[in-house]
ROSE-4610 file (N, C-alpha, C; in Angstrom, 1 decimal, always signed):
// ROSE-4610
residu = [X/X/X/X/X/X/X/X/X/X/X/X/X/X/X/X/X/X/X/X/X/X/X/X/X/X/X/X/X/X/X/X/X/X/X/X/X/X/X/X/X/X/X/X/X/X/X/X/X/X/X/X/X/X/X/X/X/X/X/X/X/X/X/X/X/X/X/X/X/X/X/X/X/X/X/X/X/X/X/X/X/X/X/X/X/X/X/X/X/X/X/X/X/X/X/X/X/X/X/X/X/X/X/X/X/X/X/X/X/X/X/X/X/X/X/X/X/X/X/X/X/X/X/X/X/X/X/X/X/X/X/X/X/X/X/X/X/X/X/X/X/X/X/X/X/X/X/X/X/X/X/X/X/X/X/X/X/X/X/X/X/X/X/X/X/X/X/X/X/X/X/X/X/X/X/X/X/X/X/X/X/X/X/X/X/X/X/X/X/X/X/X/X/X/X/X/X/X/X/X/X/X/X/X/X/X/X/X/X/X/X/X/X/X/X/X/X/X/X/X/X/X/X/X/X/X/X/X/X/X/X/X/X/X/X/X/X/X/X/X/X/X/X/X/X/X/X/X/X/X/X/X/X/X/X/X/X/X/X/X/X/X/X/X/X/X/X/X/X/X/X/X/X/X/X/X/X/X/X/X/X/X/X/X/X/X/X/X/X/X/X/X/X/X/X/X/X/X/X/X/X/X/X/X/X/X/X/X/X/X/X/X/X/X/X/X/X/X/X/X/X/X/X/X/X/X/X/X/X/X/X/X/X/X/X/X/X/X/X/X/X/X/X/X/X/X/X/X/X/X/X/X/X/X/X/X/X/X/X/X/X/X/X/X/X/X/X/X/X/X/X/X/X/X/X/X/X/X/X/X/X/X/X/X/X/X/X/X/X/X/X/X/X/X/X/X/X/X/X/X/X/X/X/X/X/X/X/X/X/X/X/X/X/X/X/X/X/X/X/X/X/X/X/X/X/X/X/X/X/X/X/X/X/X/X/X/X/X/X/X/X/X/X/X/X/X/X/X/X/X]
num = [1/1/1/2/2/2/3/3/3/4/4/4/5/5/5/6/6/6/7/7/7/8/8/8/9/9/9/10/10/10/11/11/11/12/12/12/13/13/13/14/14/14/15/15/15/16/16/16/17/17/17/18/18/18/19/19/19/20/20/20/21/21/21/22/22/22/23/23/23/24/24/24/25/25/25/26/26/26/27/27/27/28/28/28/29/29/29/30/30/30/31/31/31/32/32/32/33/33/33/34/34/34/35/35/35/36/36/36/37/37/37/38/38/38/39/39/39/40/40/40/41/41/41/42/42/42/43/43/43/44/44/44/45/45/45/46/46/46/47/47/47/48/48/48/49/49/49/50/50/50/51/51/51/52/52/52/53/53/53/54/54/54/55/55/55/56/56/56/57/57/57/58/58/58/59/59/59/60/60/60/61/61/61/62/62/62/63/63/63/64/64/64/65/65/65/66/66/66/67/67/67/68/68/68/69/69/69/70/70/70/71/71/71/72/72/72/73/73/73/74/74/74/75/75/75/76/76/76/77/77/77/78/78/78/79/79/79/80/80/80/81/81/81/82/82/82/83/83/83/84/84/84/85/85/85/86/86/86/87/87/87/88/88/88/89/89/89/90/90/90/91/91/91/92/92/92/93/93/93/94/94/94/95/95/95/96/96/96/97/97/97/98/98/98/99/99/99/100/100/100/101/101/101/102/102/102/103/103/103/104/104/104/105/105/105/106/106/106/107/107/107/108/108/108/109/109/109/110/110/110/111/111/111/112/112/112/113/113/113/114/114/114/115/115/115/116/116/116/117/117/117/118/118/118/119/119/119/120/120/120/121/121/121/122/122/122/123/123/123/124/124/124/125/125/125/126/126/126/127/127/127/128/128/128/129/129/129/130/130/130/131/131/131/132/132/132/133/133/133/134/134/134/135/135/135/136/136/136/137/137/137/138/138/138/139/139/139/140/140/140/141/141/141/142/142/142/143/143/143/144/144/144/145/145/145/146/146/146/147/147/147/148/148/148/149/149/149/150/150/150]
x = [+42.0/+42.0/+41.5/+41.8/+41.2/+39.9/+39.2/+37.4/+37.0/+38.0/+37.1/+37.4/+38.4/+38.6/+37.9/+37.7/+36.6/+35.1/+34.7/+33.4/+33.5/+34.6/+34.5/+34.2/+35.2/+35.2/+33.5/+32.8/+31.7/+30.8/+31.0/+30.0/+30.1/+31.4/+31.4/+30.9/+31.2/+30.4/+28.8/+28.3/+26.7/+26.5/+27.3/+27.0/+26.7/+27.6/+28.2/+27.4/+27.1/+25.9/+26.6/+27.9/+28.3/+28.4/+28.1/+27.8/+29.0/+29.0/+30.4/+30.6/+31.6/+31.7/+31.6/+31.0/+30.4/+31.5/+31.4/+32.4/+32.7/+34.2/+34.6/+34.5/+34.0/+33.7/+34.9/+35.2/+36.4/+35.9/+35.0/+34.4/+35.2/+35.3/+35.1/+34.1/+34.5/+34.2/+32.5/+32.5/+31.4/+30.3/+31.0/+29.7/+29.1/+30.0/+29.6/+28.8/+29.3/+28.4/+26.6/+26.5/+24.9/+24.1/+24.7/+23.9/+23.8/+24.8/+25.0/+23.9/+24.2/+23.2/+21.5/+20.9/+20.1/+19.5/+20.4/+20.8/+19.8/+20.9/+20.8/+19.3/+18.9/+17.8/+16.4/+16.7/+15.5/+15.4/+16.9/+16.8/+16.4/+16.9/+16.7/+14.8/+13.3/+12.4/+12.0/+10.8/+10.6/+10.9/+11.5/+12.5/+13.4/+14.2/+15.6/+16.7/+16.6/+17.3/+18.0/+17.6/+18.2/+19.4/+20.3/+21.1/+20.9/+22.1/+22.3/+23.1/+22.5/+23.6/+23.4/+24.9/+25.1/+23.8/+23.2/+22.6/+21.3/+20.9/+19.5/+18.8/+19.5/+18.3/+19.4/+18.3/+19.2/+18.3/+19.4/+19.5/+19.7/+18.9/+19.1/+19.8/+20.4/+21.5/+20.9/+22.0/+21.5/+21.5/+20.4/+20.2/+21.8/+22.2/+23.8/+23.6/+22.7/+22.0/+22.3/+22.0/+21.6/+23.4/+24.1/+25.5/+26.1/+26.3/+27.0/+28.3/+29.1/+30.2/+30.1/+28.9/+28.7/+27.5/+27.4/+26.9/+27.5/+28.5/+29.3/+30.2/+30.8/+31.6/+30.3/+29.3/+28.8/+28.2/+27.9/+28.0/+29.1/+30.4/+32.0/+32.2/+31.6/+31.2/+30.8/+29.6/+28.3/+29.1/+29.5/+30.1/+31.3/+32.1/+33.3/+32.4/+31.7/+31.3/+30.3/+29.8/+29.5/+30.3/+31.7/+33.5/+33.6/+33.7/+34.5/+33.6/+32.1/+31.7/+31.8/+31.9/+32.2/+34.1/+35.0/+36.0/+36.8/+36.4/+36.6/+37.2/+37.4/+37.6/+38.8/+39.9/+41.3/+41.2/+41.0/+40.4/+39.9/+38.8/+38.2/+38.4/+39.2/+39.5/+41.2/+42.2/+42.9/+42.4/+41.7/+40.8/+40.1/+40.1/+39.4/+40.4/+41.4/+42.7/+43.1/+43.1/+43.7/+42.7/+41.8/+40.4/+40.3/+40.9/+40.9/+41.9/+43.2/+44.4/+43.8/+43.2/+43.2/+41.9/+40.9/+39.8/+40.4/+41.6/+42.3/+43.1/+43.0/+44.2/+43.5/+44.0/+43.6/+44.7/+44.0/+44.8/+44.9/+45.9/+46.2/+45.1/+43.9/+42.9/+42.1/+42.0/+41.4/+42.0/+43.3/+43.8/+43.5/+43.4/+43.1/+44.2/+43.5/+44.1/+45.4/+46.9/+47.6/+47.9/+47.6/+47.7/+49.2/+50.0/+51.2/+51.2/+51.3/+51.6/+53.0/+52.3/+53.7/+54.9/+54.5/+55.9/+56.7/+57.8/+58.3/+58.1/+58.4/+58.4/+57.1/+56.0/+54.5/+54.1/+54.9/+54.4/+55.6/+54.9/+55.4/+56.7/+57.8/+59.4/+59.7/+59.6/+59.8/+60.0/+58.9/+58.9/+58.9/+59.4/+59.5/+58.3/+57.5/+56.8/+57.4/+57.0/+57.7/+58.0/+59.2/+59.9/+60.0/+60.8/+61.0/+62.3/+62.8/+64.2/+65.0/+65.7/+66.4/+68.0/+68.6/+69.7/+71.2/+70.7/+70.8/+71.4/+70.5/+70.0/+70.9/+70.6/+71.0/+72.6/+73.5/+74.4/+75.4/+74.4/+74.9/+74.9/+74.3/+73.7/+75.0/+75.1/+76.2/+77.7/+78.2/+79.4/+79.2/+78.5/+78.6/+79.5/+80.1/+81.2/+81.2/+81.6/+81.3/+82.3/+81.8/+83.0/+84.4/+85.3/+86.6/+86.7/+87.8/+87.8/+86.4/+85.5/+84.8/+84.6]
y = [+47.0/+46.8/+45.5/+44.5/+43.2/+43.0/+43.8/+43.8/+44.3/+45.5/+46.0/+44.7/+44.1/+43.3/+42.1/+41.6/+40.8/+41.0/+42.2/+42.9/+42.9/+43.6/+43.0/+42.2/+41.0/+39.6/+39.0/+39.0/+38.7/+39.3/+40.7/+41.5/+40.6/+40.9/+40.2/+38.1/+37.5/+36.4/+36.3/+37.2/+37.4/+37.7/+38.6/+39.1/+38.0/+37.2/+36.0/+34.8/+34.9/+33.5/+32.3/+32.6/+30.8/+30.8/+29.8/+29.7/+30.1/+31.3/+32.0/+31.9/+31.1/+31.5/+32.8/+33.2/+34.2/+35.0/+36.4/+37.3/+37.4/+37.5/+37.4/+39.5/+39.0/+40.8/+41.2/+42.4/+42.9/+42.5/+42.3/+41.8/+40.9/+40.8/+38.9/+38.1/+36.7/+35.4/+35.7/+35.5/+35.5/+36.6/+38.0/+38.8/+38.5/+38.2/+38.2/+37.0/+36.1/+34.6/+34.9/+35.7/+35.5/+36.3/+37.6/+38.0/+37.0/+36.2/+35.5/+34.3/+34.1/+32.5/+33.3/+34.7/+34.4/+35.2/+35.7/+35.8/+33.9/+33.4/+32.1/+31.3/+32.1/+30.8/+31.5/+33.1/+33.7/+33.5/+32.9/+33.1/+31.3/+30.9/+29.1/+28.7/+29.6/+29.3/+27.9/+27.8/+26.7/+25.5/+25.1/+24.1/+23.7/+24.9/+25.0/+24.4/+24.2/+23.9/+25.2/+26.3/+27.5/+27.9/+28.2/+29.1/+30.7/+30.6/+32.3/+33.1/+33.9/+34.5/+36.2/+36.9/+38.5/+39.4/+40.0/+40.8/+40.8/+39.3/+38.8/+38.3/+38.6/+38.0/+36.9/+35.8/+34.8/+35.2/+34.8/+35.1/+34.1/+33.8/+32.5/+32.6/+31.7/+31.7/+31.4/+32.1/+32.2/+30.7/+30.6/+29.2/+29.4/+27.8/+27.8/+28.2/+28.4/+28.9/+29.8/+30.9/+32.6/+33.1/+32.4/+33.0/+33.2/+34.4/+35.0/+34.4/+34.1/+33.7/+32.6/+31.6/+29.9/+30.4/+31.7/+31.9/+32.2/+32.7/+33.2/+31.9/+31.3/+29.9/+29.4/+29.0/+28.1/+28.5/+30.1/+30.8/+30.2/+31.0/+30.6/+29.0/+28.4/+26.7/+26.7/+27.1/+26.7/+27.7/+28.9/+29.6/+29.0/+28.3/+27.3/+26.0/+25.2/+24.0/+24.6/+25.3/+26.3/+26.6/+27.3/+28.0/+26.3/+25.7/+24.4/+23.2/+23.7/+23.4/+23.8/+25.4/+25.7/+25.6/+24.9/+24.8/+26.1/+26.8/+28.4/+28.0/+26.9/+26.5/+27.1/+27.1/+27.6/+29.2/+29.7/+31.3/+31.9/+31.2/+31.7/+31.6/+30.5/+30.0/+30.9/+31.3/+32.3/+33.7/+34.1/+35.2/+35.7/+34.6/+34.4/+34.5/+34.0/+34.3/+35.3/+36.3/+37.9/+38.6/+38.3/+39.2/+39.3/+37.8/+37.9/+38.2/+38.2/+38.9/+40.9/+41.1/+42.7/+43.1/+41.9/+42.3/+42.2/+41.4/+41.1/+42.1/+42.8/+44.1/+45.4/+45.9/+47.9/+48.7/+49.4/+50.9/+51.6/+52.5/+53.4/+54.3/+54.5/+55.5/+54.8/+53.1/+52.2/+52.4/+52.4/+52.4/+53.5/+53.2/+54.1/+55.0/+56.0/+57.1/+56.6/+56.7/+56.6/+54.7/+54.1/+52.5/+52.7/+51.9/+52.0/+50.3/+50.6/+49.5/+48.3/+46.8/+46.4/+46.3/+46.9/+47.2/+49.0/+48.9/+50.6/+51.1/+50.9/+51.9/+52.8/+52.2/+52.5/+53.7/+53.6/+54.7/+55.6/+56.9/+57.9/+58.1/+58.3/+58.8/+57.1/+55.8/+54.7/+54.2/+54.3/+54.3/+52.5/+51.6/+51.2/+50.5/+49.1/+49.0/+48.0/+48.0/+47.3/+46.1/+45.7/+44.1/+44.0/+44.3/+44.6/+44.7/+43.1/+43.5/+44.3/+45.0/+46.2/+45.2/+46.0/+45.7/+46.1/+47.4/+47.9/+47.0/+46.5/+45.5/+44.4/+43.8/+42.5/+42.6/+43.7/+43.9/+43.6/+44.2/+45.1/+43.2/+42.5/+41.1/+40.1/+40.3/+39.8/+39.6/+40.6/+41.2/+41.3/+41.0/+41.4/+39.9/+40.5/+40.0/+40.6/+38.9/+39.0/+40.3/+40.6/+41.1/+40.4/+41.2/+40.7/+40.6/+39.4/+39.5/+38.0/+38.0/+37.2/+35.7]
z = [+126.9/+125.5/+125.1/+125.4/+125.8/+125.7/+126.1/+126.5/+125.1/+124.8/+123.6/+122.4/+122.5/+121.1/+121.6/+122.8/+123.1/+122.5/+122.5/+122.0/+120.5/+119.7/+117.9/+118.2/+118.5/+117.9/+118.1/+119.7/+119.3/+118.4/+118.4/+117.2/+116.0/+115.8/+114.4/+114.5/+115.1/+115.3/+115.1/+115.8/+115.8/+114.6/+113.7/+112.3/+111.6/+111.7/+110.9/+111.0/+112.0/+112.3/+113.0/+113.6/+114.1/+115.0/+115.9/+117.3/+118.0/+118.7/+119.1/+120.8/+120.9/+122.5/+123.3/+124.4/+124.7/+125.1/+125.3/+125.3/+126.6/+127.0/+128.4/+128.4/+130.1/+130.4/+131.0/+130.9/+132.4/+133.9/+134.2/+135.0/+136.0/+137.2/+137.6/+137.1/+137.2/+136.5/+137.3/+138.8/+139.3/+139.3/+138.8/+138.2/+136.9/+136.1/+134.7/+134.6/+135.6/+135.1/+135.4/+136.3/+136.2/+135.7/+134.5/+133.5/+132.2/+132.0/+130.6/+131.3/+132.2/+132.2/+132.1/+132.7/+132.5/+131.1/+130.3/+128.4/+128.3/+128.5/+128.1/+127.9/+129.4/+129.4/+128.9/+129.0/+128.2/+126.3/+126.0/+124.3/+124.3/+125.3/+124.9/+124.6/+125.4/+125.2/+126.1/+125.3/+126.2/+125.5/+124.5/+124.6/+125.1/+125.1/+125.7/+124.8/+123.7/+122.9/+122.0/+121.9/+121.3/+121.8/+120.7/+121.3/+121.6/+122.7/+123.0/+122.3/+121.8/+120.7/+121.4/+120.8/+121.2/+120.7/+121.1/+120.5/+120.7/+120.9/+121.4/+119.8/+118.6/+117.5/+117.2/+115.9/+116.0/+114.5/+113.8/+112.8/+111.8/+110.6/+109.8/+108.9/+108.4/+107.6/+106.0/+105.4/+104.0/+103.3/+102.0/+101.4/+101.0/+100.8/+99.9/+98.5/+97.7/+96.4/+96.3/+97.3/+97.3/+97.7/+97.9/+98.4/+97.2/+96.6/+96.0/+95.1/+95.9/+95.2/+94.9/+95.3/+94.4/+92.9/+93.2/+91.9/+90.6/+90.9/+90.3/+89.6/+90.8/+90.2/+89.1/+89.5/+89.1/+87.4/+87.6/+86.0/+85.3/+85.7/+85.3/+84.3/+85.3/+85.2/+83.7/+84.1/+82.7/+81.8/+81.6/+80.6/+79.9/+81.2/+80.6/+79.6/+80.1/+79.5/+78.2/+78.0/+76.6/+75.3/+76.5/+75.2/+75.3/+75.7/+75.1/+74.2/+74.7/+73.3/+72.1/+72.2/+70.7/+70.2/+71.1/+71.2/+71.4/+72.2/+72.4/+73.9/+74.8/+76.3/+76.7/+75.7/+76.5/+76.4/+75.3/+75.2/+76.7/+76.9/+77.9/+79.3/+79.6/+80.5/+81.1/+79.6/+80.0/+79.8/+79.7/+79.8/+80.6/+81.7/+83.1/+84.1/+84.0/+84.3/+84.4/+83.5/+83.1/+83.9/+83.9/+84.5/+85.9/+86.6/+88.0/+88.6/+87.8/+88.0/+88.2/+87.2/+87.4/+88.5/+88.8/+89.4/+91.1/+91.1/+92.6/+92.5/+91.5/+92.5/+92.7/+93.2/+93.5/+93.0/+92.4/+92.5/+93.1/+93.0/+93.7/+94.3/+93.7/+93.8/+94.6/+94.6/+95.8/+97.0/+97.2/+98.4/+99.5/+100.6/+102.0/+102.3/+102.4/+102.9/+104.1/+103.7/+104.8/+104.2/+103.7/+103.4/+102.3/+103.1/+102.0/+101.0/+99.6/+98.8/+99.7/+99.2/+99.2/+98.5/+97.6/+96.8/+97.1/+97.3/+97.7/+96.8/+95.3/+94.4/+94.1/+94.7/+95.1/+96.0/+96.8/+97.9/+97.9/+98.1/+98.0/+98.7/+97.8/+98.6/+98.7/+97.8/+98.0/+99.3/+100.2/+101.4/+101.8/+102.2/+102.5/+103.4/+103.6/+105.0/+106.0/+107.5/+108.1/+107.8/+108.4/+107.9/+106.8/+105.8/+104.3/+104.9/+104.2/+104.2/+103.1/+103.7/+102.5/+102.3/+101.3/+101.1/+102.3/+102.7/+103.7/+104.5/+105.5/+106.2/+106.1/+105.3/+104.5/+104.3/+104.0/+104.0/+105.6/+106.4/+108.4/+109.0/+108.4/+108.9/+108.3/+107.1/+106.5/+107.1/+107.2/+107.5/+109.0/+109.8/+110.8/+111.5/+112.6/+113.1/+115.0/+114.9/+117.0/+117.6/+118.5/+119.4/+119.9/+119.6/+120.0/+121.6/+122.2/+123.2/+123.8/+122.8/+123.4/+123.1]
């Protein structure tokens, strides 16, 4: 089981672009070392300065410009410095507020098949998820009392 969550974690590294320590194999130390070294020295070139990355492509990383969510701040930004010139800044600013409150939640029709809410009154038959302390619970913990004799 080990090997396989060894293999996500690099997948997902290579996805991602950061230089990711290489994936340990089920292997012994001494078989696995001499496919990765020569991974290594065919992605390094004749520099030898490249890294080895999973997959064999190396992959460039996005401008900081082009990343999505600094676009968005940086809209939000200019839209805020705009409402507060027409003195409209708190308006919009709690309005922004209310919007990312309902755009950070899911409903019920978002949720995955079998995914229980953290709230019980949410899931079907107020089902409870693990480690939720109940009252139940909290009562048996309370009142609980050593053995006699000891």
């Amino acid at each position: 089981m080990s090997a396989a969550v060894e293999r996500r974690l690099a997948s997902f590294r290579a996805a991602r672009g950061s230089p990711a320590v290489s994936p340990r194999s089920a292997e012994p130390p001494g078989k696995a070392a001499a496919p990765q070294a020569a991974e290594g020295q065919q992605a390094a070139g004749p520099s030898g300065s490249a890294e080895a990355r999973p997959g064999g492509a190396a992959a460039a990383p996005a401008p900081v410009w082009a990343r999505p969510l600094l676009l968005k701040v940086l809209l939000w930004a200019v839209l805020l410095a705009l409402f507060a010139e027409l003195e409209l800044g708190l308006p919009y600013f709690v309005l922004s507020l209310l919007y990312w409150m309902y755009a950070g939640t899911r409903g019920p029709a978002e949720r995955r098949r079998g995914e229980l809410s953290a709230y019980s009154v949410f899931n079907p038959g107020c089902t409870a998820i693990a480690g939720t302390l109940t009252a139940e619970q909290l009562e048996r913990e309370l009142y609980y009392r050593p053995a006699a004799g000891r």
